[in-house]
C-alpha positions in Angstrom: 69.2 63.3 84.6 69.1 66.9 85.6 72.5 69.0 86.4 71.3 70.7 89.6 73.5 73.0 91.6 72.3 74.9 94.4 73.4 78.2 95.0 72.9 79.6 98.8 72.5 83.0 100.2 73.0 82.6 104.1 70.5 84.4 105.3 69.2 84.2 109.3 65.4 82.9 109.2 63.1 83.6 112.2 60.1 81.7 113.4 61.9 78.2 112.8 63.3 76.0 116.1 66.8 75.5 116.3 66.7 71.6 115.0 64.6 73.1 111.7 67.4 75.8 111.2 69.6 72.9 111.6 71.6 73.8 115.7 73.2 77.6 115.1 74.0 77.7 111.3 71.1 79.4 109.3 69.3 78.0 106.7 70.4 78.5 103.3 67.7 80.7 101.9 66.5 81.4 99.0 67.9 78.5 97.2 68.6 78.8 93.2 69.0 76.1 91.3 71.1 76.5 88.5 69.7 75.7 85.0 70.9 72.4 82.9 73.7 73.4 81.1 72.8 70.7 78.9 69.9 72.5 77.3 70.5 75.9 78.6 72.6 78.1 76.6 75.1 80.3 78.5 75.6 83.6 76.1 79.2 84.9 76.1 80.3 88.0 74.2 84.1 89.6 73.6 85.9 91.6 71.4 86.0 88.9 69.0 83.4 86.0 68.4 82.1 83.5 66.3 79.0 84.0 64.0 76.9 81.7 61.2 77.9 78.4 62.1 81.5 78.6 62.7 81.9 80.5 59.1 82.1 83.9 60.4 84.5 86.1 62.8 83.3 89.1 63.8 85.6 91.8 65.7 84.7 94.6 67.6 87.6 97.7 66.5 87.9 99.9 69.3 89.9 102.1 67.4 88.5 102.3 64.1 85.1 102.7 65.3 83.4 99.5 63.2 83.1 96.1 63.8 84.3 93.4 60.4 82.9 90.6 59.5 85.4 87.7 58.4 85.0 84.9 56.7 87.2 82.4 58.0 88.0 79.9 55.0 89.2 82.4 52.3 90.1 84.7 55.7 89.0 87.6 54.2 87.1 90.8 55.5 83.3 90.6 53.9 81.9 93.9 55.6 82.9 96.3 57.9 80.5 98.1 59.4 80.8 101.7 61.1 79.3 101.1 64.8 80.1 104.1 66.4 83.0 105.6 68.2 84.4 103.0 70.3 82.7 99.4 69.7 84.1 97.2 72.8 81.8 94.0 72.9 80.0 91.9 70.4 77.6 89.0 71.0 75.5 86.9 68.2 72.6 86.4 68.7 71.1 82.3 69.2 69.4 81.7 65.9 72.6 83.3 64.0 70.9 86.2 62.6 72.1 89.2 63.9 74.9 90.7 66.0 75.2 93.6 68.5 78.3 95.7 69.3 78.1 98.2 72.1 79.9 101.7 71.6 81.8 102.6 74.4 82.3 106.2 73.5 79.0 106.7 72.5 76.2 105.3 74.4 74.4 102.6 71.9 74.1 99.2 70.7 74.1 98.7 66.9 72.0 95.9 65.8 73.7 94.4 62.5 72.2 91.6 60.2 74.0 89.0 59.6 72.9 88.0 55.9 73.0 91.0 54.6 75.8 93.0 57.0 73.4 95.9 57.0 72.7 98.2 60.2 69.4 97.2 61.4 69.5 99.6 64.4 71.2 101.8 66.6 69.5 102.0 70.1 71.0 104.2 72.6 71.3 102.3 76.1 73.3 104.8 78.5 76.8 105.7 79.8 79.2 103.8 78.6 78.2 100.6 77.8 80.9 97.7 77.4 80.0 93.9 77.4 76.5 92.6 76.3 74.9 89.1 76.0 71.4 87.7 74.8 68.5 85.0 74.7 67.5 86.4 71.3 64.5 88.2 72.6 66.4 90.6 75.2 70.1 92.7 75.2 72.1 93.0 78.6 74.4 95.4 78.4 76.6 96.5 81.4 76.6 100.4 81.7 79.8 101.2 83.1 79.5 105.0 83.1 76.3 104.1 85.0 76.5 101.8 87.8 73.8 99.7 86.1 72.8 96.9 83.4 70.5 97.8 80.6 67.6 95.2 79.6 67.0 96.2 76.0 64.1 94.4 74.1 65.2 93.6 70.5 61.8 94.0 68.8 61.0 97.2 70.2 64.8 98.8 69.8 64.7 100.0 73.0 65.5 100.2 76.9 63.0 98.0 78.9 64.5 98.3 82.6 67.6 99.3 83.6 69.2 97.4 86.9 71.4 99.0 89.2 74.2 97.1 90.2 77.3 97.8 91.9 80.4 100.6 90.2 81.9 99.7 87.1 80.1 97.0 85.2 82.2 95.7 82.2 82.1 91.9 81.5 78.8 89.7 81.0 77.9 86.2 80.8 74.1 85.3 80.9 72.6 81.4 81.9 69.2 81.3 81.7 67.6 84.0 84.7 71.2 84.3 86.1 73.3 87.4 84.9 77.0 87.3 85.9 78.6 90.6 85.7 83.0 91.6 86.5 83.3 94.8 87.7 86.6 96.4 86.2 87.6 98.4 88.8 87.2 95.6 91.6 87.6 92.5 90.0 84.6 91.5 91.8 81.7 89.2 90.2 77.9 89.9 90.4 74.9 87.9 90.2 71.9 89.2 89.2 68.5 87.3 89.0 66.8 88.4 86.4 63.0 87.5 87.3 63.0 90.3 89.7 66.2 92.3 88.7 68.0 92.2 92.3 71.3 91.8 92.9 71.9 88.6 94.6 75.0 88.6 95.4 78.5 89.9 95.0 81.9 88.7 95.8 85.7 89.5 95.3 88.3 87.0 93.9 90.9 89.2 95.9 90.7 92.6 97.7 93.3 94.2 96.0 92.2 92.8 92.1 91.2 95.3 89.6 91.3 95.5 85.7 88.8 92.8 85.0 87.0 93.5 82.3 85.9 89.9 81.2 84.5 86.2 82.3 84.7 83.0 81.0 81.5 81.0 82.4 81.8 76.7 82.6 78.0 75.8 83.5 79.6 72.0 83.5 81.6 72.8 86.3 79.9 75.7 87.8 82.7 77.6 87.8 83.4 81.3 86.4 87.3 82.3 85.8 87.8 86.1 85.7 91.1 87.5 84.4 92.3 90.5 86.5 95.1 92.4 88.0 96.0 92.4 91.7 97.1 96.3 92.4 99.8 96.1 95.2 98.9 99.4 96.4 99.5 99.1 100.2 103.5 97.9 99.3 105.9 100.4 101.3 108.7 99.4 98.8 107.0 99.2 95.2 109.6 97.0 93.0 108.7 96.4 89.2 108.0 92.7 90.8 105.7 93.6 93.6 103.4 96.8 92.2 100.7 94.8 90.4 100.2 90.7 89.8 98.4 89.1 86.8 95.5 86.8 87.8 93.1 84.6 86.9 90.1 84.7 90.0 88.0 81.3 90.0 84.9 81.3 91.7 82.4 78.4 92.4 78.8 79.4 91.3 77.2 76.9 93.6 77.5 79.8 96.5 79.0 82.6 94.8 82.5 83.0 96.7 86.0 82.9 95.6 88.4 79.5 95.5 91.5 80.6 96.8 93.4 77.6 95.9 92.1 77.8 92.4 93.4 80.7 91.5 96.2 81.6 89.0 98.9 83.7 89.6 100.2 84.2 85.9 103.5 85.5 86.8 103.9 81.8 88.5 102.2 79.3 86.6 103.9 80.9 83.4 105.5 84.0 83.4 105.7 87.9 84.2 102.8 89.2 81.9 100.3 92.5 81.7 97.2 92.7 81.9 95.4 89.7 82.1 92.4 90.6 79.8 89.7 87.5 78.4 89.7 83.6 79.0 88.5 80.8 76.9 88.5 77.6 78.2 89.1 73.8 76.3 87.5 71.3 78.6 88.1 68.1 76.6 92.0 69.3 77.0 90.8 71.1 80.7 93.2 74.4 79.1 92.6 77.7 80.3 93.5 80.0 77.2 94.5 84.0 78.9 95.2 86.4 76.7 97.3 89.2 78.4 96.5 92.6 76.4 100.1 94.3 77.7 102.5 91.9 76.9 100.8 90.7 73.7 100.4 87.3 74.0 98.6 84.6 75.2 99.2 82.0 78.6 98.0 78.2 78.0 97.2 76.9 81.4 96.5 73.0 81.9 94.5 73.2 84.9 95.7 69.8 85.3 99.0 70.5 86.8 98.2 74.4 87.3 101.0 75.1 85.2 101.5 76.5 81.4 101.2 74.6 78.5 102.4 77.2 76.1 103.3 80.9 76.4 102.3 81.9 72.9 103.3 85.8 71.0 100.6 87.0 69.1 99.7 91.3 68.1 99.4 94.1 69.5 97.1 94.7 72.4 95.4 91.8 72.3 91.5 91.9 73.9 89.6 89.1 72.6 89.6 85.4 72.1 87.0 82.5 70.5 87.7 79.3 69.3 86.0 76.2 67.4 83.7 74.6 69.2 86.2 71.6 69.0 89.2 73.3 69.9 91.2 72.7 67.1 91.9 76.4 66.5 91.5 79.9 68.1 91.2 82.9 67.1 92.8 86.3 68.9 92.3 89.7 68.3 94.3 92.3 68.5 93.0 95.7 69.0 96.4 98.2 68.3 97.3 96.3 64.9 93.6 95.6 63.8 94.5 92.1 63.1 93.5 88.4 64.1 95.9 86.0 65.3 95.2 82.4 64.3 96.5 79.7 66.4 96.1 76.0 66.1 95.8 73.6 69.3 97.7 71.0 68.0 101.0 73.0 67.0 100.0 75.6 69.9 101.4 78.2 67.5 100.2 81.0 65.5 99.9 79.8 61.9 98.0 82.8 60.2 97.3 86.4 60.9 94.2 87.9 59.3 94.0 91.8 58.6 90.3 92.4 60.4 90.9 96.3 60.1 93.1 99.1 59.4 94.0 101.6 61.8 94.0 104.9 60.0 95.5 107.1 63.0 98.8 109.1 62.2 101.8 106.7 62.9 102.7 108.6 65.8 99.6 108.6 67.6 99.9 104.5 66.6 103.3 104.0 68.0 101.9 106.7 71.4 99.1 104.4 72.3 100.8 100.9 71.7 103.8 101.8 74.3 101.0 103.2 76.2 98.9 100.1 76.3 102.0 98.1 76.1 104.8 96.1 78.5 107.1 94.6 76.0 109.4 97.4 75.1 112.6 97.6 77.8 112.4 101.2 77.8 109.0 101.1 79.2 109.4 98.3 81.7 111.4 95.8 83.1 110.4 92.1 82.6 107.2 92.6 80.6 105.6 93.5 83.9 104.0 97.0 83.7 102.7 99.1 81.2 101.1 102.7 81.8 97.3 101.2 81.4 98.3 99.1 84.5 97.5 102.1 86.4 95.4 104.5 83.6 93.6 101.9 81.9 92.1 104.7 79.1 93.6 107.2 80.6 91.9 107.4 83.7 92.9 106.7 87.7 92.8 103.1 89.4 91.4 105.0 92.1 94.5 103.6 94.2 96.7 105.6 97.0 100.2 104.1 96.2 101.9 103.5 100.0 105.4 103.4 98.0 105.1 105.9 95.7 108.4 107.6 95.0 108.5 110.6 97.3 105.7 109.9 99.4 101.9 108.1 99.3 100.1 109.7 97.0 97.0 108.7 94.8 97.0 107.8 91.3 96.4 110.8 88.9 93.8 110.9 86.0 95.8 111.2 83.0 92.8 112.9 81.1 93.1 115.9 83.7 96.4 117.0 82.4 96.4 120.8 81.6 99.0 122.5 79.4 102.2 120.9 78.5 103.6 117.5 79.4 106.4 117.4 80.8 109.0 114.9 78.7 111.4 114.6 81.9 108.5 114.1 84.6 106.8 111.4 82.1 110.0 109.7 81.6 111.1 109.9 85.7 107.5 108.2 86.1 108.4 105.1 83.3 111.6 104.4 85.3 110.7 105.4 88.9 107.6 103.2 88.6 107.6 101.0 85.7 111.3 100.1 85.9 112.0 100.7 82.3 115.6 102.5 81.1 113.3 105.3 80.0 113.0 107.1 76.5 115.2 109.4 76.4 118.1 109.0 73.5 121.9 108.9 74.2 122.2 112.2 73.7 119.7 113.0 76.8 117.0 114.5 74.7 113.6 113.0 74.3 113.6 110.4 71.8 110.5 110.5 68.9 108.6 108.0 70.9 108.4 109.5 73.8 107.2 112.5 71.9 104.4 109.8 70.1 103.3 108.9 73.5 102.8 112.7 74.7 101.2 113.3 71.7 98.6 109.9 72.6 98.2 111.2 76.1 96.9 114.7 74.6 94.2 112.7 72.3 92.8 111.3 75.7 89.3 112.4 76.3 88.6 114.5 78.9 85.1 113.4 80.9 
């Protein structure tokens, strides 16, 4: 039998008498009917995925500007391929063939075989593009830079329609003519029907979420978990407990709204962690899998008892994570030490690490962006609960006017803006004013070498 849901737009219809519309409450209209997820396919990407069967990992190295192929039983690195500046998303195609990574930095998809590990195209898409999905015959890729998706058809190489959805596109998920799209700035999810390319609908898990650059899509349940950060903005009194919240938004596909009472606060149902950043979920087991890219590690939530099963340490910066389709093990990667974390269910531990990539940055600009990206150094914040990118994700703005803010409201800055010289003292008054760490200055009261590796990060920032 047929898994139908039915997903309502309430829209008023005219012409009908009051019993048709059923008394005052309009009639549901149109009405979609979501596709059998028992034949239809739902196509997830990441930073990390799964390729040829199970045999293959491939990861996306936003830092090294390729994406590596691994072969998971000698766990060894069989090709890595140079994808552009800033590969952020990967996604294999359905008959196992081919991969695409989009480059953030530089405005394309590469195609990559899969048999060979040779570039079979680069197809430039638009501004900024970030997460991507496919049937095989067609590419979505979200356009961030662009306020749009891009519909790319794979034969031809090249841009068939672009849709215009609402700002900040980041995360995909695709199930048969419905597109699901996060916005990162928002934390809001978008569905888009792809027969005529509309928007149909757009809600938010929380009006104060951003940071949510990824989904995890259940087409069983009909339910779409979106990790995010809730930006305490309007606070009078910002604490390091009460500026920003990690999340997990759950919304219902049947009509497209957010469950309240299904969401998870991170901080409660494990502990304090940063920046909630992909999801897979086990349903034999009914574990939610988080991993949190600030404090490096990764929150097991048995949705069960809406509590963790395991708080697990893995790398640095970790952005993506797959697993077997049985859920014996998963796979994390992290982006700021180029490696793969391998964890096994059973043991709920990490029981290999696998090099995917080495970062060839000078150390300082290594150790500069990991306590910039990072929350688990004391000097940069208390409890594990902040981390620059909180706010600069990038280097950028949140786009938020912080009621608290030490001396007065005032709106976040855009790091990339900076001119001339950074001041050491007014960055570290910032880490302890806001972020609550003991700051990075030495005993002596000079500016310790790491503080001068994350000045020298922050002037690597591109400008826009």
């Amino acid at each position: 039998m047929l898994f139908f849901l039915v997903l309502a737009f309430w829209l008023p219809v005219s012409g009908l008498p009051a019993s048709a519309q059923g008394g005052p409450t309009p009639t549901p209209r149109p009405l979609y009917a979501l596709p059998d997820p028992n034949t239809v396919r739902v196509s997830q990407g990441g930073a990390i995925v799964l390729a040829a069967n199970q045999r293959y990992l491939v990861t996306a190295n936003a830092f090294t500007g390729t994406a590596s192929v691994v072969d998971i039983y000698p766990r060894t690195v069989v090709a890595e391929i140079p994808v552009g500046e800033e590969p952020r998303a990967l996604v294999v195609s359905p008959d196992q063939q081919w991969f695409a990574v989009t480059d953030f930095g530089g405005g394309t998809v590469s195609l990559v075989d899969l048999n060979t590990f040779s570039l079979l195209a680069t197809i430039p898409v638009g501004g900024q593009p970030w997460g991507v999905v496919t049937d095989g015959v067609r590419l979505y890729v979200a356009l961030s830079g662009q306020d749009a998706v891009a519909e790319v058809d794979v034969s031809a190489r090249q841009v068939a329609r672009l849709i215009s959805v609402p700002p900040k596109p980041a995360g995909l998920a695709l199930w048969g003519d419905f597109l699901y799209v996060t916005h990162f700035d928002t934390g809001a999810l978008t569905l888009v029907y792809l027969p005529t390319g509309v928007v149909a609908g757009t809600t938010r898990g929380v009006q104060d979420a951003n940071l949510s650059p990824a989904l995890w899509l259940d087409p069983f349940d009909g339910v779409a978990y979106l990790p995010a950060t809730r930006a305490n903005a309007a606070n009078p009194a910002l604490t390091f407990d009460s500026t920003a919240w990690p999340v997990v938004n759950v919304f219902p596909l049947r009509d497209l709204t957010s469950s309240r009472a299904r969401r998870i606060a991170l901080d409660v149902a494990d502990r304090p962690v940063n920046l909630p950043w992909d999801a897979t979920l086990d349903r034999a087991r009914r574990w939610l899998w988080v991993v949190n890219a600030g404090s490096n590690d990764v929150s097991v939530i048995d949705l069960a008892t809406g509590f963790a099963r395991a708080h697990i340490p893995v790398g640095a910066n970790p952005r993506g994570i797959t697993r077997f389709a049985d859920g014996s093990t998963l796979f994390v990667y992290n982006a700021l030490d180029g490696t793969v974390s391998v964890i096994e269910a059973a043991s709920l531990q990490v029981t290999d690490v696998i090099q995917a990539t080495h970062l060839e940055m000078p150390i300082d600009l290594l150790i500069g962006a990991q306590l910039f990206y990072g929350s688990v150094d004391g000097r940069l914040s208390e409890d594990r609960r902040l981390s620059c990118a909180t706010c600069h994700f990038d280097g950028g703005s949140d786009g938020r006017r912080w009621e608290g803010w030490p001396g007065g409201p005032r709106r976040t800055p855009d790091l990339r803006e900076l001119d001339g010289e950074i001041d050491p003292l007014w960055l570290d008054t910032h880490i302890r004013a806001v972020q609550y760490g003991s700051g990075l200055f030495d005993a002596s009261g000079e500016p310790s070498p790491d503080l001068d590796a994350l000045i020298a990060y922050l002037r690597t920032l591109p400008t826009e």
